[in-house]
N, C-alpha and C positions, 0 to 999 in steps of 0.2 A: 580496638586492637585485635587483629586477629592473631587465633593460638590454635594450637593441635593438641590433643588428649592421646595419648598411647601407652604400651607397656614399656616400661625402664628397660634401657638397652646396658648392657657393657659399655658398647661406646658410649655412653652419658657422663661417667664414672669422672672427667674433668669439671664438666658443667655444674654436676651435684656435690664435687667438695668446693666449687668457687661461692654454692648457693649457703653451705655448710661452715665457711669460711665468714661469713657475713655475723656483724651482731646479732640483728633482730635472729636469725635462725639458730646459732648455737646459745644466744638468752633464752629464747621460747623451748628448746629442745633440751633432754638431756645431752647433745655432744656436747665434745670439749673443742675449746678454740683451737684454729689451726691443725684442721686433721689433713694428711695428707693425700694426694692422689693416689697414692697407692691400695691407701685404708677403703676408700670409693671403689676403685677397681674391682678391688678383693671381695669388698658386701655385696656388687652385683655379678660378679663370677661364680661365689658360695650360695645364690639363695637358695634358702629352704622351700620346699612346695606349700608349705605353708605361712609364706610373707609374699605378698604383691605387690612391687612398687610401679607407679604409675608417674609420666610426668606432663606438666606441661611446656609445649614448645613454641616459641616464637621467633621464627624466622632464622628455621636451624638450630637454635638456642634452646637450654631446656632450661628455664625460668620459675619451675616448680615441682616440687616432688611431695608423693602422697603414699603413705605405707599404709597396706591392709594384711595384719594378721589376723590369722586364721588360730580358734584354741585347737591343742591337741587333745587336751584330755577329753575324753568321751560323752562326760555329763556338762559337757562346754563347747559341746562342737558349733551349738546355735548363738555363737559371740565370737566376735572380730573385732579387735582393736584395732584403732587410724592413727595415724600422726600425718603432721603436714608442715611442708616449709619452702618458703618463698623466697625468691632473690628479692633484696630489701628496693631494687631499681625497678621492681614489677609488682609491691605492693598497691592494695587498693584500687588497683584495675579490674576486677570481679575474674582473676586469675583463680586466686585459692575456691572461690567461690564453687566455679564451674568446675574443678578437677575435685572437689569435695563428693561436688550433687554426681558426677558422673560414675566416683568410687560407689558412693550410696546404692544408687543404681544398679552395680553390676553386684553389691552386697546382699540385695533385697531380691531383686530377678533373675542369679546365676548363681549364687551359691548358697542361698538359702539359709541368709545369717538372720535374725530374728533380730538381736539384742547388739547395737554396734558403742564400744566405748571411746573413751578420752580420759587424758589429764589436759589440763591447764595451767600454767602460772594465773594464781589468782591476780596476780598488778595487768594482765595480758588481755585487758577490755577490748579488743580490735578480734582478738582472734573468740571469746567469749559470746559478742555478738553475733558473730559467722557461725559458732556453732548454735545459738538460738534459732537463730535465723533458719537453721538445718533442720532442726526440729530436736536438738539436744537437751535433755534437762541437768539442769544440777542435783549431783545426788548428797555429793556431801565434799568435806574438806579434809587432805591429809595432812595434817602438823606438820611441817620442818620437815616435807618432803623430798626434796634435793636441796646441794649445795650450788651457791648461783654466785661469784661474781663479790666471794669474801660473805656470806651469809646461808642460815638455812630458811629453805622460801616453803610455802604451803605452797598446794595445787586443789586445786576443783577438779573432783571425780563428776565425768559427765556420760549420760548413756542416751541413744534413741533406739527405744524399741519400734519397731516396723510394726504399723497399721497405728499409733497412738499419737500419731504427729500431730 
């Protein structure tokens, strides 16, 4: 399957609350269901110079989305946290994969992020192995870290520091 990797546009702002709209993406994330097009519009009209969102496209389609922030505080400038979410119809095609390693990439080579984090739902083995696979370790576990779906869930704090993969 071929895809294209680029920077989130405005006009995306449909395609990523259809991807946002999806179980697997608001269970894995902290959104809540059913966010509206509006709410999309608005996040990629507002960004901060300090949040990158990146997507993946197929065939006109944006089929995946990938956030890199950036910290602000001073003695954190060498740390960017990722999130990532896929259209549940473009799962396991090595979609997230490639728009992961590509974020990584422009983490390591362009901005000079050293230390890049995550959370995880611990139940979330699909997306756990992809960040292995990335070079992510497990650092530890948060308690009854978010509400999910009538429960509170733990997450896995995960980090790759660059040169230790």
């Amino acid at each position: 399957m071929e895809f294209k990797i680029r920077k989130a546009e405005i006009r995306d702002y449909i395609d990523i609350q259809e991807i946002h709209s999806m179980t697997n993406a608001y269970s894995g994330t902290l959104q809540l269901p059913l966010p509206s097009e509006e709410l999309w519009k608005q996040k990629l009209t507002n960004q901060s110079p300090y949040r990158h969102l990146f997507v993946a496209e197929v065939s006109g389609k944006v089929v995946a989305i990938t956030g890199l922030m950036l910290e602000q505080n001073v003695r954190r400038k060498h740390v960017g946290s990722l999130g990532i979410s896929v259209h549940d119809d473009y799962a396991n095609k090595g979609i997230g994969t490639a728009l992961m390693t590509k974020v990584i990439d422009i983490a390591d080579y362009w901005m000079a992020i050293l230390r890049l984090e995550l959370t995880v739902f611990d139940d979330n083995k699909a997306a756990i192995k992809l960040y292995e696979k990335l070079g992510f370790k497990k650092e530890g576990v948060h308690k009854q870290y978010a509400f999910r779906n009538g429960h509170y869930c733990d997450v896995i704090a995960m980090a790759r520091i660059k040169g230790t993969v």
